[in-house]
ROSE-4610 file (N, C-alpha, C; in Angstrom, 1 decimal, always signed):
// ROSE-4610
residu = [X/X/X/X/X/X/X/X/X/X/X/X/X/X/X/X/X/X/X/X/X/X/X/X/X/X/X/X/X/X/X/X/X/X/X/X/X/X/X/X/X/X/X/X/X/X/X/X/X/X/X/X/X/X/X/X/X/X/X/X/X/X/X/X/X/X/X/X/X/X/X/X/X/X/X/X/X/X/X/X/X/X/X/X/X/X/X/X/X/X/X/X/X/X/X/X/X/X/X/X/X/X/X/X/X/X/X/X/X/X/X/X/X/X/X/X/X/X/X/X/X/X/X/X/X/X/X/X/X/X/X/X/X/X/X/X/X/X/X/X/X/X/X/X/X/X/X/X/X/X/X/X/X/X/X/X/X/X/X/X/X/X/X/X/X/X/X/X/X/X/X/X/X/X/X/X/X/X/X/X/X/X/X/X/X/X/X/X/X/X/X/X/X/X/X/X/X/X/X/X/X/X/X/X/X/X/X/X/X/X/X/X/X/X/X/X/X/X/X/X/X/X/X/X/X/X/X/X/X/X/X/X/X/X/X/X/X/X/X/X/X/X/X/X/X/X/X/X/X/X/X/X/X/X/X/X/X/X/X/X/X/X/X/X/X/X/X/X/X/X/X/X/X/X/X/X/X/X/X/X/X/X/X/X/X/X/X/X/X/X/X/X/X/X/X/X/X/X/X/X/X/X/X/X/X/X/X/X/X/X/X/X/X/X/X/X/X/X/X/X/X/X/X/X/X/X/X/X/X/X/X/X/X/X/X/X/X/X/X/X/X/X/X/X/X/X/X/X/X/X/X/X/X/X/X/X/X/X/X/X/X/X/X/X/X/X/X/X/X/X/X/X/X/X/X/X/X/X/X/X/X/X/X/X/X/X/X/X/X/X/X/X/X/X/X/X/X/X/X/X/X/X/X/X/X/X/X/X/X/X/X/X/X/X/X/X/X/X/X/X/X/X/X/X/X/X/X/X/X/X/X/X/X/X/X/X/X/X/X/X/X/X/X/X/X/X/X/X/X/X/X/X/X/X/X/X/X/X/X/X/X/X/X/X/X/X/X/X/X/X/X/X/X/X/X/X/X/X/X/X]
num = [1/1/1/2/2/2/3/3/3/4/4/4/5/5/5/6/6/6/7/7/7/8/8/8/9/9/9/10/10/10/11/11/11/12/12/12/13/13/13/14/14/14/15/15/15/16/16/16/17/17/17/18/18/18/19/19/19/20/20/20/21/21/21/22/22/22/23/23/23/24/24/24/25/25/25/26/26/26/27/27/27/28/28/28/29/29/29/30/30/30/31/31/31/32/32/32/33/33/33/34/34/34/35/35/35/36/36/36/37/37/37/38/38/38/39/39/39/40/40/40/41/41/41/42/42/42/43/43/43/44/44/44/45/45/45/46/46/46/47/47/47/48/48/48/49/49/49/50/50/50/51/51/51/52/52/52/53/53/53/54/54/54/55/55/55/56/56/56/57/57/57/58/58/58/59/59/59/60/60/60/61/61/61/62/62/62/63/63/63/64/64/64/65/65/65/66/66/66/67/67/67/68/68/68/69/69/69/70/70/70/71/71/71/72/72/72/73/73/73/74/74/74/75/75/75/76/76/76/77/77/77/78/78/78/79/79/79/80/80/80/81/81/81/82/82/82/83/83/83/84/84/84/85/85/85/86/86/86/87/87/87/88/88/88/89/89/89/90/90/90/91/91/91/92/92/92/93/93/93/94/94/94/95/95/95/96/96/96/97/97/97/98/98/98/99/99/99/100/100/100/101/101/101/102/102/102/103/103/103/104/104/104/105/105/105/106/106/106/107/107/107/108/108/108/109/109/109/110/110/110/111/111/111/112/112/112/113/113/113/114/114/114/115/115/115/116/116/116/117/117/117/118/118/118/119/119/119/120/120/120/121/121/121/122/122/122/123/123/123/124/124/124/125/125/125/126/126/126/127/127/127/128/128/128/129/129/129/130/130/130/131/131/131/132/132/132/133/133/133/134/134/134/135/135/135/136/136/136/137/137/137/138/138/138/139/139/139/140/140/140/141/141/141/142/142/142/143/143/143/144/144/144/145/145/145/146/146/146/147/147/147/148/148/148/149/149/149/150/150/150/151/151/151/152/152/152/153/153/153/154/154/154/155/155/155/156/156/156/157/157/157/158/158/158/159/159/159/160/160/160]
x = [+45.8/+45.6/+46.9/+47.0/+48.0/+48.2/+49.1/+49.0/+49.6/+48.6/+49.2/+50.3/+50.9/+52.2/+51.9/+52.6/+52.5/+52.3/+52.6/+52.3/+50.7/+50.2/+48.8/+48.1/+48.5/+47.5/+47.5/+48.7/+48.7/+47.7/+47.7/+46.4/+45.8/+44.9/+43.7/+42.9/+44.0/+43.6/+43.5/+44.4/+44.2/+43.2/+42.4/+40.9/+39.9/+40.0/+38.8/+37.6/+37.9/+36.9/+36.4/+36.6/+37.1/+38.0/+38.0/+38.6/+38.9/+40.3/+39.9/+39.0/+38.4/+37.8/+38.4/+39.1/+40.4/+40.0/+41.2/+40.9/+41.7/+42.5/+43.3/+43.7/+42.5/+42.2/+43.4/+44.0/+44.9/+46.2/+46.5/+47.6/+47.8/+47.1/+46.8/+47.0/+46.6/+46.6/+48.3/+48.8/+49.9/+51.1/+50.9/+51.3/+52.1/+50.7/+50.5/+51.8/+51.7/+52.4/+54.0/+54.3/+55.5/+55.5/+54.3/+53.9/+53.3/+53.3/+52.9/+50.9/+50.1/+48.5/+48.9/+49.6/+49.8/+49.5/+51.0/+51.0/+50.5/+49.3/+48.6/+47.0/+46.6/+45.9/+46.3/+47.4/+48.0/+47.7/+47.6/+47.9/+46.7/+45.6/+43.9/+43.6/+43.8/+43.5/+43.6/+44.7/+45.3/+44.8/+44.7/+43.5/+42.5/+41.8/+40.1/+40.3/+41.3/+41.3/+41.3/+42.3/+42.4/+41.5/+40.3/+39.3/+39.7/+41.0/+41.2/+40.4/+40.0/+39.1/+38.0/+36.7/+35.3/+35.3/+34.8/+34.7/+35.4/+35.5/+35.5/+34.7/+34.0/+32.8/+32.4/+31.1/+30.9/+29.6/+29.2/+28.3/+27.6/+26.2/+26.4/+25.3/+24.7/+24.1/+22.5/+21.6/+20.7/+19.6/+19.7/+19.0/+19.5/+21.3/+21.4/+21.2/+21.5/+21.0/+19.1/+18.6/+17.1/+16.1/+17.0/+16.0/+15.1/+14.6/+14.2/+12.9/+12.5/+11.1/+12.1/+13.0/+14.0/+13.4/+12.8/+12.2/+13.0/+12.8/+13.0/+12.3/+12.1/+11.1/+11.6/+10.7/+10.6/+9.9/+10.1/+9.4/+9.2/+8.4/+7.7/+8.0/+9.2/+8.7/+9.7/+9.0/+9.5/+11.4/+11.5/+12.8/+13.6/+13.2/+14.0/+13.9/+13.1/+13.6/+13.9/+14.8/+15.0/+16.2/+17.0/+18.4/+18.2/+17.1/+17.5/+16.6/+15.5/+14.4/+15.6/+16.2/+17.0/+18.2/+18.4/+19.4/+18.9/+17.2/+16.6/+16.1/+15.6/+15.3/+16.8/+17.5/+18.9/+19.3/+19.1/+19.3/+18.3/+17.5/+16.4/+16.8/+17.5/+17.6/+17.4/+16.4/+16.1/+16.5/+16.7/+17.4/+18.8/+19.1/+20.8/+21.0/+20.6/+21.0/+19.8/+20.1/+19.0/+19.8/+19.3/+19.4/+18.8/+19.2/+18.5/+19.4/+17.9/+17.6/+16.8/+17.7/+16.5/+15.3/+14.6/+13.3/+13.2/+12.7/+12.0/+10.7/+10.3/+8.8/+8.6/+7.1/+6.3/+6.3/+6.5/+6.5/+7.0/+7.8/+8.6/+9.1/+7.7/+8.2/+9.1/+9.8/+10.3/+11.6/+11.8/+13.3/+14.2/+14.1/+14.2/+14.1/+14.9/+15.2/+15.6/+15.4/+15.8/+15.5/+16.7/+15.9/+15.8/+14.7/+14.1/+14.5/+14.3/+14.8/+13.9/+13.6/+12.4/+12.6/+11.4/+11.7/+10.8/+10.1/+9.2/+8.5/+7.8/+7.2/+6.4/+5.5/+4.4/+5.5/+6.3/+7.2/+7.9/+8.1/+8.6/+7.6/+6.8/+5.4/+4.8/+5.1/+5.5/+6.1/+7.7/+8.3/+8.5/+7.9/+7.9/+6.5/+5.3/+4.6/+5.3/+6.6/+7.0/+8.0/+8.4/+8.9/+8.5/+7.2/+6.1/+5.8/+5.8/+5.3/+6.9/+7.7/+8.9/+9.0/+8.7/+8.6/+7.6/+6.5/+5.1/+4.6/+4.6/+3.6/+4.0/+5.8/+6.7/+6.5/+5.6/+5.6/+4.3/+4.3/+3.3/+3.0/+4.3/+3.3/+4.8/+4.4/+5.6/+5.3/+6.3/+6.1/+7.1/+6.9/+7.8/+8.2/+9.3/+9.7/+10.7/+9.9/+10.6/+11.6/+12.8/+13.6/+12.8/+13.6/+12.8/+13.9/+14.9/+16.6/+17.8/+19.2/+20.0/+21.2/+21.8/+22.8/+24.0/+25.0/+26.0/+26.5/+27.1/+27.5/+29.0/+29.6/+31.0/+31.5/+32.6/+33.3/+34.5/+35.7/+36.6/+37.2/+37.6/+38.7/+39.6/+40.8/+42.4/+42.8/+42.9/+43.5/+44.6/+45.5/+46.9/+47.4]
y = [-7.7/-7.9/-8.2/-7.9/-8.0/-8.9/-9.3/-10.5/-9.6/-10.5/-9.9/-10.6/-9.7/-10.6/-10.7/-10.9/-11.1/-10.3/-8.8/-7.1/-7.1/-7.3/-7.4/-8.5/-9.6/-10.7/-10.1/-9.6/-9.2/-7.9/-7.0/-6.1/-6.4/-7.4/-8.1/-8.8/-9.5/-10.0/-8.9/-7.6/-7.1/-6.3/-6.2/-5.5/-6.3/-7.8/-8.4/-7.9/-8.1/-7.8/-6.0/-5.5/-4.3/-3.6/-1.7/-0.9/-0.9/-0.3/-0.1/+1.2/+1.3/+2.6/+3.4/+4.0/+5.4/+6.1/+7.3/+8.6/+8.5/+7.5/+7.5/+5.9/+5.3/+3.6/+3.3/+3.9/+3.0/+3.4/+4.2/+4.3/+3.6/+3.6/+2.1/+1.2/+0.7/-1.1/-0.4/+0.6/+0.4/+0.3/+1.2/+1.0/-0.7/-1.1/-2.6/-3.1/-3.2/-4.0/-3.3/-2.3/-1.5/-0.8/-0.3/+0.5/+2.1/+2.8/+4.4/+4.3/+5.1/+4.7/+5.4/+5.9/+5.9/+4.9/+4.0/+2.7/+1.8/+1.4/+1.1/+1.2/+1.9/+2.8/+2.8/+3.2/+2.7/+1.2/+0.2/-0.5/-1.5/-0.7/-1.5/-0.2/+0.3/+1.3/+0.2/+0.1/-0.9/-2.4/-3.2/-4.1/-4.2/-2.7/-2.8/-2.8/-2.1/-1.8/-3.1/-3.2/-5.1/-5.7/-5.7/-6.5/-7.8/-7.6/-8.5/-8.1/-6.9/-6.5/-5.9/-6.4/-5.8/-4.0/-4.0/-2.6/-2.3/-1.1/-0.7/+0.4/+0.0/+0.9/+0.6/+1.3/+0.9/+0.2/-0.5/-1.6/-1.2/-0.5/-0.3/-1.4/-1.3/-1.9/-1.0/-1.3/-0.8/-0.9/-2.2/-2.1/-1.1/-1.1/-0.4/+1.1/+1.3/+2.7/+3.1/+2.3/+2.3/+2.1/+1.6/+1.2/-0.1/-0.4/-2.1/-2.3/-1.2/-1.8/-2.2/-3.1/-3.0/-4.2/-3.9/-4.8/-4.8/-5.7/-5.9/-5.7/-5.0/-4.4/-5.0/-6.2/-6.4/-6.3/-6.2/-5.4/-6.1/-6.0/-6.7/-5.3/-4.9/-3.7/-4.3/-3.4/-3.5/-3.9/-5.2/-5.3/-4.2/-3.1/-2.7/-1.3/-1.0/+0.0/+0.1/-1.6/-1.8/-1.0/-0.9/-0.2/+0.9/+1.2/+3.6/+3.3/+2.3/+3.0/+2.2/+1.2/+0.8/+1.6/+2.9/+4.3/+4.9/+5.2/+5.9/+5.7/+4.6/+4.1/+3.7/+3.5/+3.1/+4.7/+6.0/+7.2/+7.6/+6.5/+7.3/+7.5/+8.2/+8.0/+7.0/+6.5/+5.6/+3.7/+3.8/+2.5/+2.5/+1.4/+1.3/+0.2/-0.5/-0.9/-1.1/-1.3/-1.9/-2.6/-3.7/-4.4/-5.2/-5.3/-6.5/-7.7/-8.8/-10.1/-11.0/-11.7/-12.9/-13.3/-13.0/-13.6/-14.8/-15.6/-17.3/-17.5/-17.5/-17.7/-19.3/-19.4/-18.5/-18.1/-18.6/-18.2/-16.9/-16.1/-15.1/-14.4/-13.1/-12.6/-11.2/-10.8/-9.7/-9.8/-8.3/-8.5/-7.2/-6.5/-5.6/-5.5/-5.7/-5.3/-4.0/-3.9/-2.6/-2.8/-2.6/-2.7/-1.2/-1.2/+0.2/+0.1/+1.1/+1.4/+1.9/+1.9/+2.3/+2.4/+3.2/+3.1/+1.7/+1.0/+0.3/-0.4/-0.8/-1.2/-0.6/-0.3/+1.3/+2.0/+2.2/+3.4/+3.0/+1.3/+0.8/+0.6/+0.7/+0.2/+1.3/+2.6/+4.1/+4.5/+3.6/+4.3/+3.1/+1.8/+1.3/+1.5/+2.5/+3.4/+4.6/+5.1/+6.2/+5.5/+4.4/+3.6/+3.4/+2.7/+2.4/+3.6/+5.1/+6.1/+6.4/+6.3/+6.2/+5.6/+4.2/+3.1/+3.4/+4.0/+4.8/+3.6/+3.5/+2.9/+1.7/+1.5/+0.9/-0.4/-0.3/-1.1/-2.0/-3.6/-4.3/-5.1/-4.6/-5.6/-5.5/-5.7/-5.6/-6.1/-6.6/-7.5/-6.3/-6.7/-6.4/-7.4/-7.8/-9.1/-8.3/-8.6/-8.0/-9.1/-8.4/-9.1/-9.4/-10.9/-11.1/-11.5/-11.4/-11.7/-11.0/-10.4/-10.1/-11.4/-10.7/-12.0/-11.6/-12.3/-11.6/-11.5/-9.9/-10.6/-10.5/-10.9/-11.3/-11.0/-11.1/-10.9/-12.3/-11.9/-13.0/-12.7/-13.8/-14.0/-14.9/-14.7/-15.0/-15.6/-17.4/-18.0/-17.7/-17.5/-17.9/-18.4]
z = [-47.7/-46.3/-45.6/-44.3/-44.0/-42.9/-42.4/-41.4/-40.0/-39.2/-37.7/-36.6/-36.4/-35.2/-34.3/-33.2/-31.8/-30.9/-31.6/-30.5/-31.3/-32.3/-32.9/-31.9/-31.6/-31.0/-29.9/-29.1/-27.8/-27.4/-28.6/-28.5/-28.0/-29.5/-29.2/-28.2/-27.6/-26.3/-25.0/-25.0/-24.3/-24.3/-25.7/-25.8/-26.2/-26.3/-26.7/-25.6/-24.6/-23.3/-23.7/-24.1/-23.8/-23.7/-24.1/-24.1/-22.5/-21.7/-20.5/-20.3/-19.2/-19.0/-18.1/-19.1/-18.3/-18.8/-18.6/-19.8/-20.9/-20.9/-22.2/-22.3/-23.0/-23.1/-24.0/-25.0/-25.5/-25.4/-24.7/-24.1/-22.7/-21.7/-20.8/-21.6/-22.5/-23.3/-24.0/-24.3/-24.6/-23.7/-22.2/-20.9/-20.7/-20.7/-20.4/-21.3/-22.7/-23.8/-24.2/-23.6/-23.9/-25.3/-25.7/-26.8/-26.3/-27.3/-26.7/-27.3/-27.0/-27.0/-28.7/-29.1/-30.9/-31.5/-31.0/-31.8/-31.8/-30.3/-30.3/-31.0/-31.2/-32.5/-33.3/-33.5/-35.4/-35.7/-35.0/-35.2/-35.2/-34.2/-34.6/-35.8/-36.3/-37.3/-38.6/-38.7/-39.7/-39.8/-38.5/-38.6/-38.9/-38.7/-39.0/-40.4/-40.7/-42.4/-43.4/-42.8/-43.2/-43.0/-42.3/-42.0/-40.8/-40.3/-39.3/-38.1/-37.4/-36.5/-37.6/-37.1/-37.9/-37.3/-36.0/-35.7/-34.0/-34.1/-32.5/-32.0/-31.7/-30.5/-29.5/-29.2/-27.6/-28.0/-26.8/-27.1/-25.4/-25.7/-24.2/-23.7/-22.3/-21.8/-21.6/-22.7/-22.7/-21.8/-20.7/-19.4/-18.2/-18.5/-17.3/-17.0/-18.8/-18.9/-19.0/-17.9/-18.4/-19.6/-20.8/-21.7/-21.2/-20.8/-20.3/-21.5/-22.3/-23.4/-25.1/-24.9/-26.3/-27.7/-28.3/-29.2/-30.9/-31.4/-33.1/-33.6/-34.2/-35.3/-36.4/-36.9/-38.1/-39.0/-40.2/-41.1/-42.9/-43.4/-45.0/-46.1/-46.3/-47.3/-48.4/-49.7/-51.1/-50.9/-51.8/-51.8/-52.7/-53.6/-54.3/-53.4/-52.3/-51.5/-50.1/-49.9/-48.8/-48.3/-48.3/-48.4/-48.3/-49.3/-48.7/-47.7/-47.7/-46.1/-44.9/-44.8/-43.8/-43.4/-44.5/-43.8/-43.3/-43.7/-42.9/-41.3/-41.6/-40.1/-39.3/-39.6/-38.9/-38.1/-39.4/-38.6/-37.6/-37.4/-36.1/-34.7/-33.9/-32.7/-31.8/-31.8/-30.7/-31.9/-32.6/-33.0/-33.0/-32.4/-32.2/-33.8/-34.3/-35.3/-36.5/-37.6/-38.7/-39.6/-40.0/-41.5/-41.7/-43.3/-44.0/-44.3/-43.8/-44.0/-44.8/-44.8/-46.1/-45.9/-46.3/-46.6/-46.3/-45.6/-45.1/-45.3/-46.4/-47.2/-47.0/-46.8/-46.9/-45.3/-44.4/-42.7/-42.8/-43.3/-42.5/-43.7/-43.7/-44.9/-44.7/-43.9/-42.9/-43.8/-44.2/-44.6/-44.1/-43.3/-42.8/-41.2/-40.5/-39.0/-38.5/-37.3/-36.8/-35.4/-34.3/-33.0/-32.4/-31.9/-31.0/-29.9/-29.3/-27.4/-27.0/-26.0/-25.1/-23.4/-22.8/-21.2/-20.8/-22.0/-21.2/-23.2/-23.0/-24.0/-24.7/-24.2/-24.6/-25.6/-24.9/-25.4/-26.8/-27.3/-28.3/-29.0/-29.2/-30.0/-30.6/-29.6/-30.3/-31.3/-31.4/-32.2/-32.8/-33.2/-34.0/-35.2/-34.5/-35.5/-36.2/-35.3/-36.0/-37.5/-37.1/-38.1/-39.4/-38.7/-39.7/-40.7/-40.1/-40.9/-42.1/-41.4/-42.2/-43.4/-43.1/-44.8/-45.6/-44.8/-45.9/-46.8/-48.0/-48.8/-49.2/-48.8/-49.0/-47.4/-46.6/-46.1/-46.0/-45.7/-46.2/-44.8/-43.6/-42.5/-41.2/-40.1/-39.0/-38.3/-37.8/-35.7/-35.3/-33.2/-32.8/-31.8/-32.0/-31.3/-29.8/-28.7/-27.5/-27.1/-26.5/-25.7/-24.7/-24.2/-22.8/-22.1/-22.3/-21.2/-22.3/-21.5/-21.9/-22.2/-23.5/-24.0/-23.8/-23.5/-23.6/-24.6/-25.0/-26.8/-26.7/-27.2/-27.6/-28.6/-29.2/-30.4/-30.3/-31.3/-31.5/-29.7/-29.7/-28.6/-29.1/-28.3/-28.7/-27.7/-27.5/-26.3/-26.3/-24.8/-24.8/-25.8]
């Protein structure tokens, strides 16, 4: 792993918030720092590698884009076929993420998450049946836990 300098923190800080939204986001953030949008990219390429940055994507806002029915689908299925049904359901369109979680016996026997998107609720309860049809014989029981306020989420940040 490799250690990061002072054009690496300076990145960071100039993308913890965010990519800008231009047409050429890291070439702006390299604008800014007196780098070309290459070396700027070369250079979170190489951090993600290193595991100094986890990921870079977009993280959108699922209310503003009309989802407002967004629930957790949790789920009781076989531990030795958690993993291949959690790629499956993870590839479904309408879930933005899935994984597995530990078991909290006896209360909370769910080891498998996935959140759905929806226009409304109706509409997540839908495809947390189509879910359901997905794990098949392999599943033993589900909630759907709705959001009821947006969080803000965050990643690392880098003080001055």
């Amino acid at each position: 792993m490799s250690q990061i300098d002072e054009m690496d923190r300076a990145i960071i800080r100039a993308t913890q918030a965010g990519l800008p939204l231009t047409h050429a986001p890291y070439e702006t953030v390299g604008t800014d720092l007196g780098l070309s949008g290459g070396e700027v990219m070369k250079r979170m390429e190489r951090m993600l590698a290193d595991g100094i940055i986890r990921r870079i994507g977009a993280v959108p806002n699922h209310y503003a884009l009309g989802f407002r029915g967004n629930g957790m689908t949790v789920w009781d299925v076989d531990d030795d076929h958690v993993l291949e049904l959690g790629r499956a359901v993870g590839a479904l369109d309408f879930v933005s993420h899935a994984y597995r979680r530990p078991r909290h016996e006896p209360g909370w026997t769910y080891n498998l998450f996935a959140m759905a998107h929806g226009s409304d609720r109706d509409e997540v309860k839908e495809k947390a049946e189509i879910i359901r049809e997905v794990l098949g014989e392999h599943c033993r029981g589900g909630e759907i836990l709705f959001s009821t306020r947006i969080l803000k989420k965050t990643g690392l940040r880098l003080v001055a």
